[in-house]
DRENVOVEX-784928 format. One record per residue (C-alpha): z, y, x; residue in three letters; residue number from 1. Coordinates in pm, 1 decimal. Each point is the difference from the previous one (the first is absolute). Layout:
BEGIN
+----------+----------+----------+------+-----+
|        w |        v |        u | code | pos |
+----------+----------+----------+------+-----+
|        Z |        Y |        X |  ALA | NUM |
...
+----------+----------+----------+------+-----+
This chain:
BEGIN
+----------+----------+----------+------+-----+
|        w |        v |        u | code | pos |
+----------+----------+----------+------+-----+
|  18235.5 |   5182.5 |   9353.1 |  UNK |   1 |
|   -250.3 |    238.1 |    181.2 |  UNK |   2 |
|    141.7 |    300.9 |   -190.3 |  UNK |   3 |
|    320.8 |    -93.4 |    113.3 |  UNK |   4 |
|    -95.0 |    -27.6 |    383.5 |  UNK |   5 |
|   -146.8 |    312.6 |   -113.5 |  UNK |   6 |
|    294.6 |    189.6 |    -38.3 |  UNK |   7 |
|    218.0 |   -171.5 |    268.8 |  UNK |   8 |
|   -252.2 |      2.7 |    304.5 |  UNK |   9 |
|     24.7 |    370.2 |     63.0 |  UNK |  10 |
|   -201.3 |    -97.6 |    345.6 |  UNK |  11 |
|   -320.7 |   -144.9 |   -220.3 |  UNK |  12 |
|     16.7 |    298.0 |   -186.2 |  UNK |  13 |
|      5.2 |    260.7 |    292.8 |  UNK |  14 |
|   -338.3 |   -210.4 |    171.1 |  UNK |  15 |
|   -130.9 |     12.4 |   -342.2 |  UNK |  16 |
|      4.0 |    335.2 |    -15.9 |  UNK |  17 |
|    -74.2 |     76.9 |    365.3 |  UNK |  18 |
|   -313.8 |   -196.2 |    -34.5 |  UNK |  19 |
|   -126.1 |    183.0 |   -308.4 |  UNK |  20 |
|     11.1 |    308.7 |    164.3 |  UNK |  21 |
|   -122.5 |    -66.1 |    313.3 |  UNK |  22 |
|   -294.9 |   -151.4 |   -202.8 |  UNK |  23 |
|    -24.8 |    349.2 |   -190.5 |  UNK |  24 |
|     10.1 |    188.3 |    313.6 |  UNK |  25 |
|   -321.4 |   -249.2 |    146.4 |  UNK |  26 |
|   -209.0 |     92.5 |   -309.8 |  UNK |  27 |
|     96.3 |    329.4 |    -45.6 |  UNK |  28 |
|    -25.8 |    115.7 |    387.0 |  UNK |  29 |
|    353.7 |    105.6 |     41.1 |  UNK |  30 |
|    171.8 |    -79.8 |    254.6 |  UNK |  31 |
|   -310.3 |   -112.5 |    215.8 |  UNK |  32 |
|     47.7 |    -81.3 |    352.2 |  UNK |  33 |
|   -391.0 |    144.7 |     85.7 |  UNK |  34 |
|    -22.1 |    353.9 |     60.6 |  UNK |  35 |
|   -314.4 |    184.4 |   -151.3 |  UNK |  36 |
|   -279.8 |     18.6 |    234.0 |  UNK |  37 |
|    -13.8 |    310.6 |    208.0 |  UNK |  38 |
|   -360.5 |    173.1 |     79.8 |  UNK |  39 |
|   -352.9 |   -156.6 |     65.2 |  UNK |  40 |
|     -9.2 |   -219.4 |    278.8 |  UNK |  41 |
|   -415.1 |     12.7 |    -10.5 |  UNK |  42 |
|   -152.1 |    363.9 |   -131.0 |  UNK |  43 |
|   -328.2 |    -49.4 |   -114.3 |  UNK |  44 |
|     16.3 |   -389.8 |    150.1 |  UNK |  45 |
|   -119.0 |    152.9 |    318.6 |  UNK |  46 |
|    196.2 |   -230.6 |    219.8 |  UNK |  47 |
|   -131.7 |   -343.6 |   -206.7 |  UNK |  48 |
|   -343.1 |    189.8 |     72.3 |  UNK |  49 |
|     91.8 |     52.0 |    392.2 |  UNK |  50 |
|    115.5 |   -380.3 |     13.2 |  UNK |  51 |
|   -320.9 |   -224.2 |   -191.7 |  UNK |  52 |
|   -246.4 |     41.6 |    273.4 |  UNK |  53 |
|    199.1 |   -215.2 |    245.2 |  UNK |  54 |
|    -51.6 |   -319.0 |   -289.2 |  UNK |  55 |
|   -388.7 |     55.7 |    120.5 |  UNK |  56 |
|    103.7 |   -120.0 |    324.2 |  UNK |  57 |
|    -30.5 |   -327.5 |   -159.8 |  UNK |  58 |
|   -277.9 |   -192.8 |    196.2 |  UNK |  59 |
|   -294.5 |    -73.7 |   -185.6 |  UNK |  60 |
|    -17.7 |   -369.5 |   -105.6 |  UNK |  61 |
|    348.7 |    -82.1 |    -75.9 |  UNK |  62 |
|    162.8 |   -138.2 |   -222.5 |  UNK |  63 |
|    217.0 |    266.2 |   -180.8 |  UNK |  64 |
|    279.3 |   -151.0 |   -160.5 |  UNK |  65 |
|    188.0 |    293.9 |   -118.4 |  UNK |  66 |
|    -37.6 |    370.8 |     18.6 |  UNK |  67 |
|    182.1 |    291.1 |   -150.4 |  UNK |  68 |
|    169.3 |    303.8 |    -20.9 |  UNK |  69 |
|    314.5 |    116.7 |   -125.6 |  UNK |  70 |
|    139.2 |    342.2 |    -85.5 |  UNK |  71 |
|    372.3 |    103.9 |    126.5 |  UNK |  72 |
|    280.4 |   -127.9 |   -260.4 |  UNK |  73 |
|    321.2 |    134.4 |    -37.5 |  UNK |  74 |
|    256.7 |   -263.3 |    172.6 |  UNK |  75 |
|    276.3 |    -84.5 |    175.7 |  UNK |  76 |
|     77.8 |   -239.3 |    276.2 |  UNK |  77 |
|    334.6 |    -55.0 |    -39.4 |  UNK |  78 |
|     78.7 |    153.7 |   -414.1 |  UNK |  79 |
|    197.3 |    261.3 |    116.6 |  UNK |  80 |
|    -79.6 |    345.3 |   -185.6 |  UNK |  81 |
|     17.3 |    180.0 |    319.6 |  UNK |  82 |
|   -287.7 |   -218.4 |    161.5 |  UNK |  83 |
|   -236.6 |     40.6 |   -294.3 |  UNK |  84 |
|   -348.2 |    149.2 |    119.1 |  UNK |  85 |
|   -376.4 |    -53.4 |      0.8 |  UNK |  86 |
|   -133.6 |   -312.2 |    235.9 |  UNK |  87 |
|   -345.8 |    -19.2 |    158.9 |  UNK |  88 |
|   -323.2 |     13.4 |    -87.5 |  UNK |  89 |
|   -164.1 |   -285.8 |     26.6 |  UNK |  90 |
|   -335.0 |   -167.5 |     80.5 |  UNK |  91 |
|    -54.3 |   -335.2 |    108.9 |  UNK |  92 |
|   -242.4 |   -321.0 |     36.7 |  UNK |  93 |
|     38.0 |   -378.3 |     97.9 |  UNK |  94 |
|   -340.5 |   -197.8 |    102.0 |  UNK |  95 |
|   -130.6 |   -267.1 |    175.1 |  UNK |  96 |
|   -295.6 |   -163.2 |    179.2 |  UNK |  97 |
|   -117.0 |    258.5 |    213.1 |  UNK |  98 |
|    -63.6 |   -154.3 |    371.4 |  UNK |  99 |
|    307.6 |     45.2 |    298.2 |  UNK | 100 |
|    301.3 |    154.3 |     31.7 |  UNK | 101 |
|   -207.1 |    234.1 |    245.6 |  UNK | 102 |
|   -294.6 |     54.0 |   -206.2 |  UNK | 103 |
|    207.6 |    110.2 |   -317.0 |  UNK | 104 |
|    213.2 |    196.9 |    270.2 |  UNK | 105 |
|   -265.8 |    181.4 |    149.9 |  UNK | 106 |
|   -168.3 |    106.9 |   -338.1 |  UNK | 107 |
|    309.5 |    147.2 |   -158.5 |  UNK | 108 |
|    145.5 |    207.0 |    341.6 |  UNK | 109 |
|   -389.8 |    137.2 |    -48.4 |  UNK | 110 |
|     20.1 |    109.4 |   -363.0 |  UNK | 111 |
|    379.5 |     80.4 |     65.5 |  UNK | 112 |
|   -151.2 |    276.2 |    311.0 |  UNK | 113 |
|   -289.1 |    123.9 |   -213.1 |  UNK | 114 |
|    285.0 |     70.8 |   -318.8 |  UNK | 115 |
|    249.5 |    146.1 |    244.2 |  UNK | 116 |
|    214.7 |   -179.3 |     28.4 |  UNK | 117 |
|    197.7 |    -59.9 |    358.9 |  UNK | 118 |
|    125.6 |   -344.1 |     91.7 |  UNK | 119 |
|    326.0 |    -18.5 |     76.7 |  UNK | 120 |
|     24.5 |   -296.0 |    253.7 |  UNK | 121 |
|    432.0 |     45.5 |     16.6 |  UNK | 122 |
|    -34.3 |   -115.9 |   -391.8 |  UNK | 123 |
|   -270.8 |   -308.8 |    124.2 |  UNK | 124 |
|     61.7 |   -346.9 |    100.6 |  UNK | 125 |
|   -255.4 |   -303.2 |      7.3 |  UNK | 126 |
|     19.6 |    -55.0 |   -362.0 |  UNK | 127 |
|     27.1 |    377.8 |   -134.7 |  UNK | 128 |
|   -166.1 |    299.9 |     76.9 |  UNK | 129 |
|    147.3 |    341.3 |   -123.2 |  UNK | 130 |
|   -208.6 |    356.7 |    -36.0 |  UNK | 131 |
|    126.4 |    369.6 |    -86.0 |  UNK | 132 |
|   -146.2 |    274.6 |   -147.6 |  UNK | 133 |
|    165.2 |    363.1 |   -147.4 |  UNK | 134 |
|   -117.7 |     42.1 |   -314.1 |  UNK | 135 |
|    -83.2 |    357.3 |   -115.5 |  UNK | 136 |
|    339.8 |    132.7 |   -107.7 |  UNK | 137 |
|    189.2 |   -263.8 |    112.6 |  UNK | 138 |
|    332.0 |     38.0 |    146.0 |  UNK | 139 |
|      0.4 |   -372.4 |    177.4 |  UNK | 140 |
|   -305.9 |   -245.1 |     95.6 |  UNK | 141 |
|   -212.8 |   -231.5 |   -237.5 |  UNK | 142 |
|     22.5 |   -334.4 |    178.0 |  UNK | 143 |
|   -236.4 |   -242.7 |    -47.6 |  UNK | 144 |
|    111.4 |   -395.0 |    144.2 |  UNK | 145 |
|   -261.9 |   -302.8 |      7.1 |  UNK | 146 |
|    144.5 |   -319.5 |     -6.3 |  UNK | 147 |
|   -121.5 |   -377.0 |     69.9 |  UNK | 148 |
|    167.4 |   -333.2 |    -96.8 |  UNK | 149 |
|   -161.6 |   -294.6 |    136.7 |  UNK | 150 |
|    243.4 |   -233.0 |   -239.8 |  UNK | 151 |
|   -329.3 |   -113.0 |   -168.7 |  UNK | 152 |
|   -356.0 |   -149.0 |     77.1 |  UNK | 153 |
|   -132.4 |    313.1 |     42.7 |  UNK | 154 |
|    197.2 |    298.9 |    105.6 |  UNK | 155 |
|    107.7 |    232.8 |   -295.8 |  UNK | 156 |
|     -1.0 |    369.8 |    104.7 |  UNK | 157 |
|    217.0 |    246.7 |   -201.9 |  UNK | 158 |
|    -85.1 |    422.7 |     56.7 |  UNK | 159 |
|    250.2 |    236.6 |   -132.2 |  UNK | 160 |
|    -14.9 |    351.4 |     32.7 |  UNK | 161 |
|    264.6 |    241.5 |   -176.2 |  UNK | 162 |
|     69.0 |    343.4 |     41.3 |  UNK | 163 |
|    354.3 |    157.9 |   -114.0 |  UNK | 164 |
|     50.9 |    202.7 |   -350.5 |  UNK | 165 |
|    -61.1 |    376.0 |     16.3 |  UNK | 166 |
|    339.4 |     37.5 |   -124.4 |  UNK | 167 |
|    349.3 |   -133.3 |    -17.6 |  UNK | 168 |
|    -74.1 |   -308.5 |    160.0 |  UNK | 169 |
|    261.3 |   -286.1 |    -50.9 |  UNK | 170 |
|    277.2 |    -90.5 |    250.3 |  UNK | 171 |
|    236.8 |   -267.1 |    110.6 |  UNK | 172 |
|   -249.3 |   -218.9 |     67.1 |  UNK | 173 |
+----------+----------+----------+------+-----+
């Protein structure tokens, strides 16, 4: 019975075969919708390097819940070959328990100064302070935001500080 849908259900045959080779394509790279990455987007990891100090701007006795840094990867925001590029470099840290809103405030626009960074009060609102700072050899800014959410007991801050790729930096985003 199958072998005679077989041979009637030109349609079932045609997916059949469609699938197979799109399957063949996946494994053997043809026909892949990601371009090859293009250039370095951090010589050396001198930008990575530029970015860490701001995660000392941690104050001391909190609670660090996460901290880490990323190299650029090759991505697109929207899958479209033409879009394809290098995203940001990226440092960041969440903590906690650290005394007020001010205190915390006050410490980081002090380390934030003495790293070089310039605060940028047009990117700043009551719950999210921005800084910027050219990076040697960098076409556009580093920015560096820190962030509060009082959705908890204790206020969770979030710091994030990327700089763009060197090169062929992603678009369409």
């Amino acid at each position: 019975m199958i072998s005679a849908m077989w041979g009637e259900n030109h349609a079932a045959r045609g997916a059949l075969a469609g699938a197979v080779l799109a399957a063949l394509m996946t494994l053997t790279g043809c026909g892949s919708s990601t371009p090859k990455p293009v250039g370095d987007p951090d010589p050396g990891h001198r930008l990575l390097k530029a970015i860490r100090p701001v995660l000392s701007d941690v104050p001391k006795g909190a609670h660090v819940t996460n901290k880490s840094s990323d190299e650029p990867r090759w991505d697109s925001c929207d899958g479209m070959k033409s879009t394809y590029g290098w995203n940001e470099v990226t440092a960041d840290a969440q903590f906690t328990g650290v005394g007020s809103q001010a205190q915390v405030l006050a410490h980081v626009r002090s380390r934030m100064r003495a790293l070089g960074w310039t605060y940028d009060a047009s990117l700043s609102d009551g719950d999210s302070w921005s800084w910027e700072k050219l990076l040697p050899g960098s076409k556009r800014a580093a920015r560096t935001d820190l962030d509060v959410s009082h959705d908890s007991r204790a206020p969770r801050w979030n710091l994030v500080v990327q700089a763009p790729p060197a090169t062929h930096e992603v678009s369409g985003c």
